[in-house]
Structures are given as structure tokens and as C-alpha cells.
PDB file of N, CA, C and O in Angstrom:
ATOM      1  N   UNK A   1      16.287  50.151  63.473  1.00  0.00           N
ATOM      2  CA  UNK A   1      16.255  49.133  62.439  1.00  0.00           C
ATOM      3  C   UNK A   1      16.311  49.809  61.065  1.00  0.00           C
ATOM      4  O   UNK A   1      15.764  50.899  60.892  1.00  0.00           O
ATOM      5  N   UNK A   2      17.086  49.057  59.910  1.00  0.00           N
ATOM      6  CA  UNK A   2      16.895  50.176  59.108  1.00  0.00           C
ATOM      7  C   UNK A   2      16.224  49.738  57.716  1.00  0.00           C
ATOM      8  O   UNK A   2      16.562  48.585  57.452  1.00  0.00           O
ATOM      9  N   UNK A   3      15.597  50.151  56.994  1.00  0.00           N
ATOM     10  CA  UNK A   3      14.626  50.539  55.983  1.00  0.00           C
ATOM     11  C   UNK A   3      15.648  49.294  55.088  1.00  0.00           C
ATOM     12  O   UNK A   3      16.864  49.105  55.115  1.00  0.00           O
ATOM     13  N   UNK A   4      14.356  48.480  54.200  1.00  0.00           N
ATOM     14  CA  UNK A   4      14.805  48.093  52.857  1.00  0.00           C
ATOM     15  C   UNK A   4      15.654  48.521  52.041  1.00  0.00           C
ATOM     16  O   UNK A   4      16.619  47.829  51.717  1.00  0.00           O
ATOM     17  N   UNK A   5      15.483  49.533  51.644  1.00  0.00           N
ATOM     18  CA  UNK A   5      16.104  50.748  51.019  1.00  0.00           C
ATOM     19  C   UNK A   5      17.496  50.964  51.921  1.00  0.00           C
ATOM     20  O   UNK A   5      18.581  50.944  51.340  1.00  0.00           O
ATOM     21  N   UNK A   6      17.436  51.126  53.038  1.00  0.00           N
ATOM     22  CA  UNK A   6      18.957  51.668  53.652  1.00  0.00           C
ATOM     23  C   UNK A   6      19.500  50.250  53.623  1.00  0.00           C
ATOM     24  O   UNK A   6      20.695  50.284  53.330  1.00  0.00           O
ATOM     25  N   UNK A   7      19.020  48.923  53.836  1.00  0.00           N
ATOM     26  CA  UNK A   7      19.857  48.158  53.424  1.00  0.00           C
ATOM     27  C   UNK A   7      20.601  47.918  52.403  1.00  0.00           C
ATOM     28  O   UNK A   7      21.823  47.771  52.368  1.00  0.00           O
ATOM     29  N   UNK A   8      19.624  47.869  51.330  1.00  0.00           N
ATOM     30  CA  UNK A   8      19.980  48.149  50.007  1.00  0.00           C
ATOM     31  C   UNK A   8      21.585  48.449  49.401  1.00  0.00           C
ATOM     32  O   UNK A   8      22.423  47.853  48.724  1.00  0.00           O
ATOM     33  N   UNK A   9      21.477  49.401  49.906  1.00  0.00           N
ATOM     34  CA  UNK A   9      22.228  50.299  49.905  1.00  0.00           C
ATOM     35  C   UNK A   9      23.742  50.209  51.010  1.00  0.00           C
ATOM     36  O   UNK A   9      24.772  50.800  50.684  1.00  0.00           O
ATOM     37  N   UNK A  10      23.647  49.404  52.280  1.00  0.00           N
ATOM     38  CA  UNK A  10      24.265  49.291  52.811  1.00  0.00           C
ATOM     39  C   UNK A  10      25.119  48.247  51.786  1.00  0.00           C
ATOM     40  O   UNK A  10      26.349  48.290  51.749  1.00  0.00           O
ATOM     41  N   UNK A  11      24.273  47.233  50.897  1.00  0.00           N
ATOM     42  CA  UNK A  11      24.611  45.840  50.390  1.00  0.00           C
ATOM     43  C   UNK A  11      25.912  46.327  49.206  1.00  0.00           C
ATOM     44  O   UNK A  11      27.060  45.892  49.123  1.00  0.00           O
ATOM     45  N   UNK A  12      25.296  47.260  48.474  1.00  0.00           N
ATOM     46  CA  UNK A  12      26.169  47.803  47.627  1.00  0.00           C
ATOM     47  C   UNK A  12      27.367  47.941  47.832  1.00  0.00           C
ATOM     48  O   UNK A  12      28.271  47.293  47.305  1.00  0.00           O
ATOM     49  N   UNK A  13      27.535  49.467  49.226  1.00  0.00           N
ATOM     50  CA  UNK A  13      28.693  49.929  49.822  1.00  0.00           C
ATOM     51  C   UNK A  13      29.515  48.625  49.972  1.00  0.00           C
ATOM     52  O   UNK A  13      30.592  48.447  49.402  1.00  0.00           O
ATOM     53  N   UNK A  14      28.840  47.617  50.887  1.00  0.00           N
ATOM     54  CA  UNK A  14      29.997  46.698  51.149  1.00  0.00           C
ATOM     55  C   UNK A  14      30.793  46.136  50.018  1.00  0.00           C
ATOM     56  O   UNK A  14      32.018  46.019  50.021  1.00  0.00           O
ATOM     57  N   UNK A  15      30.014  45.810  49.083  1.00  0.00           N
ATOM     58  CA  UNK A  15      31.342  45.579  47.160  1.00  0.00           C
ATOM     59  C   UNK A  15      32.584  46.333  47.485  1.00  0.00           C
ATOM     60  O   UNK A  15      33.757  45.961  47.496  1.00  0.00           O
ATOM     61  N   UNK A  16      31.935  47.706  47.796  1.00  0.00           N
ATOM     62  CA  UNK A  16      33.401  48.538  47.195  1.00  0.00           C
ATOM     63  C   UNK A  16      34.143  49.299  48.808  1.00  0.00           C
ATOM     64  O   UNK A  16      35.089  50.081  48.897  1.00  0.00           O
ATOM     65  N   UNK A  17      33.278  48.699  49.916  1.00  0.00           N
ATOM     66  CA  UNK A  17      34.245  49.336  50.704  1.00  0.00           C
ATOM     67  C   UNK A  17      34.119  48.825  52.554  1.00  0.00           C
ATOM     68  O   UNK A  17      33.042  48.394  52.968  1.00  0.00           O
ATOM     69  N   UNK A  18      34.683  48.883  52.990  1.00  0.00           N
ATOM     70  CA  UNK A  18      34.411  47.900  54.550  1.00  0.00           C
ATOM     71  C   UNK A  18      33.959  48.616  55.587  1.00  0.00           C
ATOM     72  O   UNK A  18      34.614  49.406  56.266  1.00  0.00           O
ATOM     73  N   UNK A  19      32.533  48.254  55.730  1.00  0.00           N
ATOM     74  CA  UNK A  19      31.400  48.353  56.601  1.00  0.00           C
ATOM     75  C   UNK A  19      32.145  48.742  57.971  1.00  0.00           C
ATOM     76  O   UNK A  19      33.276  48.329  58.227  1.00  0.00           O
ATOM     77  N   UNK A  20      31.423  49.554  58.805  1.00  0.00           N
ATOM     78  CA  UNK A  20      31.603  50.022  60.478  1.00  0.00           C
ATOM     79  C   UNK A  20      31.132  48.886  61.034  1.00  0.00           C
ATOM     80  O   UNK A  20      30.200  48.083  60.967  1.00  0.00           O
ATOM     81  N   UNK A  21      31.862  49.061  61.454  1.00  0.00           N
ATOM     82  CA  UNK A  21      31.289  47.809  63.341  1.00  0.00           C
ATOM     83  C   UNK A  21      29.422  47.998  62.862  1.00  0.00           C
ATOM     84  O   UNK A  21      28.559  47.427  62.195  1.00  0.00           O
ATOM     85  N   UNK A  22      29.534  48.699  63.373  1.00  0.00           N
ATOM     86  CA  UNK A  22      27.409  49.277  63.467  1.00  0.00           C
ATOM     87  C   UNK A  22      26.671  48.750  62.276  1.00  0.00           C
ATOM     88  O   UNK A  22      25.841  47.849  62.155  1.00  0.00           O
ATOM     89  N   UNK A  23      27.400  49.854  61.164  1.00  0.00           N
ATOM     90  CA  UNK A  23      26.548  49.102  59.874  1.00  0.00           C
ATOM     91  C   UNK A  23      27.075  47.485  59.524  1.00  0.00           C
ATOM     92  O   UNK A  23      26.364  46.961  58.666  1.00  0.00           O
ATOM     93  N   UNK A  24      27.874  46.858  59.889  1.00  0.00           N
ATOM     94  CA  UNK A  24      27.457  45.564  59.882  1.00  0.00           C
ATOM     95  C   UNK A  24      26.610  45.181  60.775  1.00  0.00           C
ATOM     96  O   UNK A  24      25.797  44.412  60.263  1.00  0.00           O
ATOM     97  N   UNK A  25      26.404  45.374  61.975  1.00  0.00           N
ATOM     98  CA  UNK A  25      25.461  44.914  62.864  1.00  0.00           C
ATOM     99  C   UNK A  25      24.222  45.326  62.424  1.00  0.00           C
ATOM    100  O   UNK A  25      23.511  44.350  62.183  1.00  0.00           O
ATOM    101  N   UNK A  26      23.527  46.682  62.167  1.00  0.00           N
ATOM    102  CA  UNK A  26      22.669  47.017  61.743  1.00  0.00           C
ATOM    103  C   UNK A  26      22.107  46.003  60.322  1.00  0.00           C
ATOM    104  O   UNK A  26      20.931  45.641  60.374  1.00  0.00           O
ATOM    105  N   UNK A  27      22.827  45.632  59.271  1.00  0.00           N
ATOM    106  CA  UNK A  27      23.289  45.029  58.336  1.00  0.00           C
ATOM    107  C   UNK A  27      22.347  43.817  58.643  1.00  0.00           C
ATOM    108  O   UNK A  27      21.244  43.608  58.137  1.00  0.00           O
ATOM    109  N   UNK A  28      23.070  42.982  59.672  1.00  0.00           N
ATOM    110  CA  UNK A  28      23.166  41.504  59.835  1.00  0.00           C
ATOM    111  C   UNK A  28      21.812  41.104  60.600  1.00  0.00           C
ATOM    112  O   UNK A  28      21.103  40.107  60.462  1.00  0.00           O
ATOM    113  N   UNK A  29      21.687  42.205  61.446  1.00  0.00           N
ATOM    114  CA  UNK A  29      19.985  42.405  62.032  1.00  0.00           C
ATOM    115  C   UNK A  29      19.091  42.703  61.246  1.00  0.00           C
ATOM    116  O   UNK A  29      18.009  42.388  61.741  1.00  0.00           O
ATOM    117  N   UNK A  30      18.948  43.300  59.943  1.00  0.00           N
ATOM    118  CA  UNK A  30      17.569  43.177  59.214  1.00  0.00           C
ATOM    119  C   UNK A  30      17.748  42.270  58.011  1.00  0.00           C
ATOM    120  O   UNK A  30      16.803  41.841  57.349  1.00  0.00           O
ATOM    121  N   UNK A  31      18.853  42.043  57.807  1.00  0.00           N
ATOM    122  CA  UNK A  31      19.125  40.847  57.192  1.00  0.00           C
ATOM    123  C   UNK A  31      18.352  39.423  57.681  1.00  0.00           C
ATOM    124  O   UNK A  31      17.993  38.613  56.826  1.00  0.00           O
ATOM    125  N   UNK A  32      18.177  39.237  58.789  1.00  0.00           N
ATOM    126  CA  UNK A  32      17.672  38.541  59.721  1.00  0.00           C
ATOM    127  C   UNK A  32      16.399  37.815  59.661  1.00  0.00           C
ATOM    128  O   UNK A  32      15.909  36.705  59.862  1.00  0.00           O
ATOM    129  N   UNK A  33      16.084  39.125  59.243  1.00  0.00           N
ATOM    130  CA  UNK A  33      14.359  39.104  59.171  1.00  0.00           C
ATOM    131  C   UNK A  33      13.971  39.539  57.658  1.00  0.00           C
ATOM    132  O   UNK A  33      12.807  39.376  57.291  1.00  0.00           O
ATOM    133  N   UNK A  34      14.708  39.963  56.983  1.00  0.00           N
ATOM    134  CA  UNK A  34      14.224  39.772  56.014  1.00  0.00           C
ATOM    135  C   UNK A  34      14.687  39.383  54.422  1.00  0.00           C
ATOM    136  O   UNK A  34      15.752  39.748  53.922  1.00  0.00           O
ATOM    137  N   UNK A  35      13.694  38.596  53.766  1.00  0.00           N
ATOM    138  CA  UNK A  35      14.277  37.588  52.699  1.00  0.00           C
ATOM    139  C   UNK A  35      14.377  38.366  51.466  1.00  0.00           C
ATOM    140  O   UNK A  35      15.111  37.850  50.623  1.00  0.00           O
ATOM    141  N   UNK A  36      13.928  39.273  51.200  1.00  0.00           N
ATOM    142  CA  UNK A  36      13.789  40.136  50.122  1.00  0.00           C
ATOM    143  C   UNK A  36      15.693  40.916  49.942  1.00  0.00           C
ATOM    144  O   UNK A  36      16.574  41.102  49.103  1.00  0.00           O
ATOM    145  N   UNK A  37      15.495  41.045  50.862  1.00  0.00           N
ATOM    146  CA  UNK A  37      16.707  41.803  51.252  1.00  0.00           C
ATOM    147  C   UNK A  37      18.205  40.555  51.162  1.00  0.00           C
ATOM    148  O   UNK A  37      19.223  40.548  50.469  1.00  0.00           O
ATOM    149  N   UNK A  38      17.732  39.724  52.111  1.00  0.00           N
ATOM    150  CA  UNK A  38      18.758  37.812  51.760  1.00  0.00           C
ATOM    151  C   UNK A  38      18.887  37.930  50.205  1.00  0.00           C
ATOM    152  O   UNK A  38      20.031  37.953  49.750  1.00  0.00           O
ATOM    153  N   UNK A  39      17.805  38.008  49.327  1.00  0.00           N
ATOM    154  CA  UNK A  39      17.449  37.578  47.921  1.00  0.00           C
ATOM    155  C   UNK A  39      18.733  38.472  47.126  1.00  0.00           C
ATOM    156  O   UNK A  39      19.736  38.017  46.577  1.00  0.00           O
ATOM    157  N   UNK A  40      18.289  39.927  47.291  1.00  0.00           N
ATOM    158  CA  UNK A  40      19.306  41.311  46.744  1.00  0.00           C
ATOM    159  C   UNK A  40      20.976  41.229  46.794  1.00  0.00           C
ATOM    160  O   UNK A  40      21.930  41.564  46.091  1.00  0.00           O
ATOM    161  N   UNK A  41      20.685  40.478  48.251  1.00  0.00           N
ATOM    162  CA  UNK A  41      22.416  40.423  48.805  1.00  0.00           C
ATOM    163  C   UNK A  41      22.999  39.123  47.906  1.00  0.00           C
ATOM    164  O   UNK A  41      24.118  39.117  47.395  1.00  0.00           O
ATOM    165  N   UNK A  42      21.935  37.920  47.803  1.00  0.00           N
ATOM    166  CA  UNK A  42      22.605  37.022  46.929  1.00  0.00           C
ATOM    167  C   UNK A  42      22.962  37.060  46.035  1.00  0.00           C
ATOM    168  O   UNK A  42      23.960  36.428  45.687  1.00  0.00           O
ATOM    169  N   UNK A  43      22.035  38.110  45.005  1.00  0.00           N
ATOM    170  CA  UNK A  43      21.901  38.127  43.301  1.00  0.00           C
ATOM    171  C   UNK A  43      23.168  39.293  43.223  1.00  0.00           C
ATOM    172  O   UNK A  43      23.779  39.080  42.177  1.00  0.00           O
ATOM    173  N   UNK A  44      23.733  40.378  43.923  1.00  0.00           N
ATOM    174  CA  UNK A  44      24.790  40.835  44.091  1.00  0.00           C
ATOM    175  C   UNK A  44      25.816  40.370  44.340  1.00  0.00           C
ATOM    176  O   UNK A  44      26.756  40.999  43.855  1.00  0.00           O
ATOM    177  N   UNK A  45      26.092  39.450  44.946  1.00  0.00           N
ATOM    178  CA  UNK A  45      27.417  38.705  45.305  1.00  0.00           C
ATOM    179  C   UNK A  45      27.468  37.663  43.794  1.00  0.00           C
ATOM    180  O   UNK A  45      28.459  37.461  43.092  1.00  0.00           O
ATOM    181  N   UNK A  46      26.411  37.253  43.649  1.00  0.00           N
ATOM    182  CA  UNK A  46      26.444  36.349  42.182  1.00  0.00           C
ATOM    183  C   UNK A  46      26.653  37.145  40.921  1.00  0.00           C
ATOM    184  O   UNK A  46      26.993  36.619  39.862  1.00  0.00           O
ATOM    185  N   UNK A  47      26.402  38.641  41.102  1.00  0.00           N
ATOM    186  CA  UNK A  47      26.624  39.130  39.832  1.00  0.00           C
ATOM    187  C   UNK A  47      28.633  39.541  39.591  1.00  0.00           C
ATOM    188  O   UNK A  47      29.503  39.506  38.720  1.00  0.00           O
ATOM    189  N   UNK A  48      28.385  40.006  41.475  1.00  0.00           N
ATOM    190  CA  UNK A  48      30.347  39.734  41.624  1.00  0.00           C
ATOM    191  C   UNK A  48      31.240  39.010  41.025  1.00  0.00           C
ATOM    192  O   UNK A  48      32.070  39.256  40.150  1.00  0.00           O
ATOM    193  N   UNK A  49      30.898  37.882  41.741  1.00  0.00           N
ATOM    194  CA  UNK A  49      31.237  36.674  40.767  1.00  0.00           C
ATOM    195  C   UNK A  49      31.657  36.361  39.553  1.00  0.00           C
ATOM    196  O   UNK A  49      32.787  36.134  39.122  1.00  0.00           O
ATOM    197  N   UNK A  50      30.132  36.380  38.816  1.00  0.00           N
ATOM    198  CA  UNK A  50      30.133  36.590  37.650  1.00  0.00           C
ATOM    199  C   UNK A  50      31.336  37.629  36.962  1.00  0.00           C
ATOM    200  O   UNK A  50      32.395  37.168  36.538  1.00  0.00           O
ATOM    201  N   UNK A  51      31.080  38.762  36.928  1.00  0.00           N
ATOM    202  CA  UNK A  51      31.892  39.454  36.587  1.00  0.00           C
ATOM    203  C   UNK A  51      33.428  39.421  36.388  1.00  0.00           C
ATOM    204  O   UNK A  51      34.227  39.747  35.510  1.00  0.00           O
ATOM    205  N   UNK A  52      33.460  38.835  37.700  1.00  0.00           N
ATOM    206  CA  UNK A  52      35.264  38.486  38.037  1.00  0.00           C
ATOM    207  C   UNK A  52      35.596  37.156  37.281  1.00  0.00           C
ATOM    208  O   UNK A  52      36.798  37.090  37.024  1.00  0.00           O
ATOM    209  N   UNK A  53      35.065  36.369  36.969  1.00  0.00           N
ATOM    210  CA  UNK A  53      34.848  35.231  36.419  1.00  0.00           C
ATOM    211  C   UNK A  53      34.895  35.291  34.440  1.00  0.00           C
ATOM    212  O   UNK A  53      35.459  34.627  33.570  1.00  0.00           O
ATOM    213  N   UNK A  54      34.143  36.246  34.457  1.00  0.00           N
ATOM    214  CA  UNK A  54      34.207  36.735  32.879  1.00  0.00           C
ATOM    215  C   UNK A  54      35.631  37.756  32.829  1.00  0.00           C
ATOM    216  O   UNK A  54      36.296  37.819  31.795  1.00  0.00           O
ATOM    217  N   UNK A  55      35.850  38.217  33.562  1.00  0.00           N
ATOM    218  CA  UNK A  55      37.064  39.272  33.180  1.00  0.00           C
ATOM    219  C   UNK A  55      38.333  38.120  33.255  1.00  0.00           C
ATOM    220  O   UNK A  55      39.221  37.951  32.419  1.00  0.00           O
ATOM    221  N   UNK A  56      38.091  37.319  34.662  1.00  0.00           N
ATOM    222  CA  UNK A  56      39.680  36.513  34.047  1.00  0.00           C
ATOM    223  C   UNK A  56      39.434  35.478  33.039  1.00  0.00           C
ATOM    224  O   UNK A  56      40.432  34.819  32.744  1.00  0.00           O
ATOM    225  N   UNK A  57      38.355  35.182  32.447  1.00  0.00           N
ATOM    226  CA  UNK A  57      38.513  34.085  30.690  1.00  0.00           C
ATOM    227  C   UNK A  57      38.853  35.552  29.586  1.00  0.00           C
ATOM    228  O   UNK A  57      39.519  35.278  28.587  1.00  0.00           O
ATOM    229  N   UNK A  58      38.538  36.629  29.709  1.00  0.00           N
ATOM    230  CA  UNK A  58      38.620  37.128  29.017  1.00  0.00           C
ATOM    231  C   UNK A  58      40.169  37.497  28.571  1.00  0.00           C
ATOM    232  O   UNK A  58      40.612  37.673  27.435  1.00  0.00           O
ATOM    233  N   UNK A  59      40.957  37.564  30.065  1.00  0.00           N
ATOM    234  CA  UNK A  59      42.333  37.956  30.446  1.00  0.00           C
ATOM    235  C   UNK A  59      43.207  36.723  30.095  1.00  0.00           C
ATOM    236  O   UNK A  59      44.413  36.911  29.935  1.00  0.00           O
ATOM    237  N   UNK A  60      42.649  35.380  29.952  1.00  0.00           N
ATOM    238  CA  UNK A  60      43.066  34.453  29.444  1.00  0.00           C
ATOM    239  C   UNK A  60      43.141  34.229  27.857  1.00  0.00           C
ATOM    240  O   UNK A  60      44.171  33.855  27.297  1.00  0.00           O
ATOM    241  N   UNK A  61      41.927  34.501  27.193  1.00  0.00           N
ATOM    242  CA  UNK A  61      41.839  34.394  25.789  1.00  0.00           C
ATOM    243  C   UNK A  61      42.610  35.419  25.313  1.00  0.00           C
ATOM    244  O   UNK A  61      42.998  35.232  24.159  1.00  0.00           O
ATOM    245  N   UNK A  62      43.011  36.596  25.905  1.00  0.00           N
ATOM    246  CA  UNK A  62      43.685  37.410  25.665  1.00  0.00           C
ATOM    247  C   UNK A  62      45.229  37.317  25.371  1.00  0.00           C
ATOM    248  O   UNK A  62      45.829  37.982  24.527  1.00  0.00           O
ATOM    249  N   UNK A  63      45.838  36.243  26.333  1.00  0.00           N
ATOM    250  CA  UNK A  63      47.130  36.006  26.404  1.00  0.00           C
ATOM    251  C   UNK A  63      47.351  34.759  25.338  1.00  0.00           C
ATOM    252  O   UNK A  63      48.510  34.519  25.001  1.00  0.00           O
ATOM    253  N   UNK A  64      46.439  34.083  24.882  1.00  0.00           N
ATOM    254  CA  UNK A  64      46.280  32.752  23.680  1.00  0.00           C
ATOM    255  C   UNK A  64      46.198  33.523  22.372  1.00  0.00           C
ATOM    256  O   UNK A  64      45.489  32.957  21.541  1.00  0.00           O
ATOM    257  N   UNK A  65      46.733  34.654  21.980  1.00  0.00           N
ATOM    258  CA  UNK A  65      46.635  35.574  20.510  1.00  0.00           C
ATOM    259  C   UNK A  65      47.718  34.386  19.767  1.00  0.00           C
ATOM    260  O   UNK A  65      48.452  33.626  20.398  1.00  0.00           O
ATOM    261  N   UNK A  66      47.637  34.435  18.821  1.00  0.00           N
ATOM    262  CA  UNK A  66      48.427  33.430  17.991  1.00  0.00           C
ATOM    263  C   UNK A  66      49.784  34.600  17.463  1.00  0.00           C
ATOM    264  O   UNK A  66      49.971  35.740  17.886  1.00  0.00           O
ATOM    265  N   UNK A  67      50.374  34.037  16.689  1.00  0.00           N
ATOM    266  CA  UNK A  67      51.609  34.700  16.869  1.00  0.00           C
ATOM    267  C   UNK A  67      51.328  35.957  15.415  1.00  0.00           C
ATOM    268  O   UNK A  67      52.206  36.775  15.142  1.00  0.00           O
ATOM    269  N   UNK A  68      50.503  35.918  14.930  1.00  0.00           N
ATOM    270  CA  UNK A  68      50.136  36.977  13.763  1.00  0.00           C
ATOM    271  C   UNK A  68      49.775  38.142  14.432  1.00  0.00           C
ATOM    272  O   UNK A  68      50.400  39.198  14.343  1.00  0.00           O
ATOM    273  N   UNK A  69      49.126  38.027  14.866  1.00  0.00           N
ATOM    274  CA  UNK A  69      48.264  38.890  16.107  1.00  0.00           C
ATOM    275  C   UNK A  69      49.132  39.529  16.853  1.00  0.00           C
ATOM    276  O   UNK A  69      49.046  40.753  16.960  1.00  0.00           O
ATOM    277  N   UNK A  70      49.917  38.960  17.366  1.00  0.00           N
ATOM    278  CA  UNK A  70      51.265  39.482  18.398  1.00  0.00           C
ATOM    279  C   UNK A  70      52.271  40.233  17.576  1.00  0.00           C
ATOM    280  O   UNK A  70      52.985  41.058  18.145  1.00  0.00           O
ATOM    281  N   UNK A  71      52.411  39.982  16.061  1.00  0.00           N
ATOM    282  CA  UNK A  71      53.302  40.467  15.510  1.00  0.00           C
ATOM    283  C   UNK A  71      52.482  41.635  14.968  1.00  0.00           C
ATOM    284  O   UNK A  71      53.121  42.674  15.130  1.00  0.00           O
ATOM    285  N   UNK A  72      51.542  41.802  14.504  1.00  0.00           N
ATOM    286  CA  UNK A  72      50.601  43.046  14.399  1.00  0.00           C
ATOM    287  C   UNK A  72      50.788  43.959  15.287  1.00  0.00           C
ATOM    288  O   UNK A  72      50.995  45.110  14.901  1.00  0.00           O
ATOM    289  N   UNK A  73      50.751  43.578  17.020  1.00  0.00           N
ATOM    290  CA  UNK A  73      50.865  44.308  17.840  1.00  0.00           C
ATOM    291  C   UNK A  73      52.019  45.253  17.726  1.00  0.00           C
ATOM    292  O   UNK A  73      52.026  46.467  17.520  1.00  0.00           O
ATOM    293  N   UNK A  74      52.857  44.519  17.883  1.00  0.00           N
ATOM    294  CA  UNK A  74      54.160  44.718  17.892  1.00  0.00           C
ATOM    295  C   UNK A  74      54.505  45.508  16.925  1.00  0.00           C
ATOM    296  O   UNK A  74      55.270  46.405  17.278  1.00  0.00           O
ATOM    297  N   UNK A  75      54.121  45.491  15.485  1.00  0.00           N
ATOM    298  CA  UNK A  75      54.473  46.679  14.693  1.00  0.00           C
ATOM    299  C   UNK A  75      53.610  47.770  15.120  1.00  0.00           C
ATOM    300  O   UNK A  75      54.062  48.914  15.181  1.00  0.00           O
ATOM    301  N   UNK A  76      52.523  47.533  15.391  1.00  0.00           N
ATOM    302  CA  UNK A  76      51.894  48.766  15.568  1.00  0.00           C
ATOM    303  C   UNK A  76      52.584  49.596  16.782  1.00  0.00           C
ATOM    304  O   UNK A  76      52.899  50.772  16.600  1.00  0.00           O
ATOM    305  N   UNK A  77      52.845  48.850  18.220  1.00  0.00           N
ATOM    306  CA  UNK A  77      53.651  49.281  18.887  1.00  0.00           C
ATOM    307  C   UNK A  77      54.933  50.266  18.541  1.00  0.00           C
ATOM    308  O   UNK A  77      55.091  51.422  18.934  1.00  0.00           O
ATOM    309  N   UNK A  78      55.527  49.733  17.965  1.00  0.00           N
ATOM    310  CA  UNK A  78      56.807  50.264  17.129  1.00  0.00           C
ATOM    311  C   UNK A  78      56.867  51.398  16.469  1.00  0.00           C
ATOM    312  O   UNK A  78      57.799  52.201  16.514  1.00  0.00           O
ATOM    313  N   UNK A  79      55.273  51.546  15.463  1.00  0.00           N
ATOM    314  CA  UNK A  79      55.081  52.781  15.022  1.00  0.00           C
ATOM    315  C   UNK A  79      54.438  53.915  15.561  1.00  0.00           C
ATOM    316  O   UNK A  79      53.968  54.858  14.925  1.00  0.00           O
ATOM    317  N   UNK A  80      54.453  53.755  16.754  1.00  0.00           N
ATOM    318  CA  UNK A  80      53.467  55.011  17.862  1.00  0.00           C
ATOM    319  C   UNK A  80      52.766  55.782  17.547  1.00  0.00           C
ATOM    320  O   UNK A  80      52.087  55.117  16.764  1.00  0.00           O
ATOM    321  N   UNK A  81      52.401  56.631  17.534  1.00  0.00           N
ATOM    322  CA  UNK A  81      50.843  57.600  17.503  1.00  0.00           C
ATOM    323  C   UNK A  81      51.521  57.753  15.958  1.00  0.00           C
ATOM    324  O   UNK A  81      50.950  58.422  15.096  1.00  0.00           O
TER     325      UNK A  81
END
């Protein structure tokens, strides 16, 4: 069974990368039993979320530059380093 802590930690890995057969099972079994650990895994997937959620309004307000702004770019573009 594995430790708070090795869950923890299992919770993370899974964000950035796809779990073994085992450590999901291991995973899903102390998950099971415990809520502390339910709690960590939620507020992580919600901060996911979040995140991805703020980066595409941001990727949106980004593409709404008015046309001054774009033409700024654009010279600056033009004149390179």
C-alpha cells in the first residue's frame, strides 16, 4: 500500500505523464481509502483547469489587439534586433 506522500506524488506524475498498469492500481487503491489524498487529487485537477482556462482567455485577448497595436508590431517586426 503506498504512503500519503508516495501518493502524492504519484498524483503529480500523472499531470505530466501516463501512469503503469501498477501505479494506477496502487493509485486507485489508496485513493480508496483515503480522503485527504481524494481532496489533493481534486484541488490539482482544479488547479489544471484553471490554468488551461486562463491561458486560452489570455490567447484570446491576445488575438483582439486593435489595429494600432498590430501596426506597432509590425514595425517593430520589420526593424529586427
Amino acid at each position: 500500500m503506498l504512503t500519503c506522500e508516495e501518493t502524492a506524488q504519484l498524483i503529480s506524475e500523472r499531470l505530466d505523464r501516463t501512469l503503469t498498469l501498477r501505479e494506477r492500481l496502487m493509485l486507485r487503491l489508496h485513493l480508496f481509502g483515503c480522503d485527504l489524498c481524494n481532496r489533493y487529487a481534486r484541488q490539482l485537477k482544479f488547479l489544471q483547469r484553471a490554468c488551461a482556462e486562463a491561458g486560452e482567455e489570455q490567447l484570446t485577448e491576445a488575438a483582439e489587439l486593435d489595429e494600432t497595436a498590430r501596426e506597432r508590431i509590425r514595425n517593430r517586426l520589420q526593424q529586427g534586433p
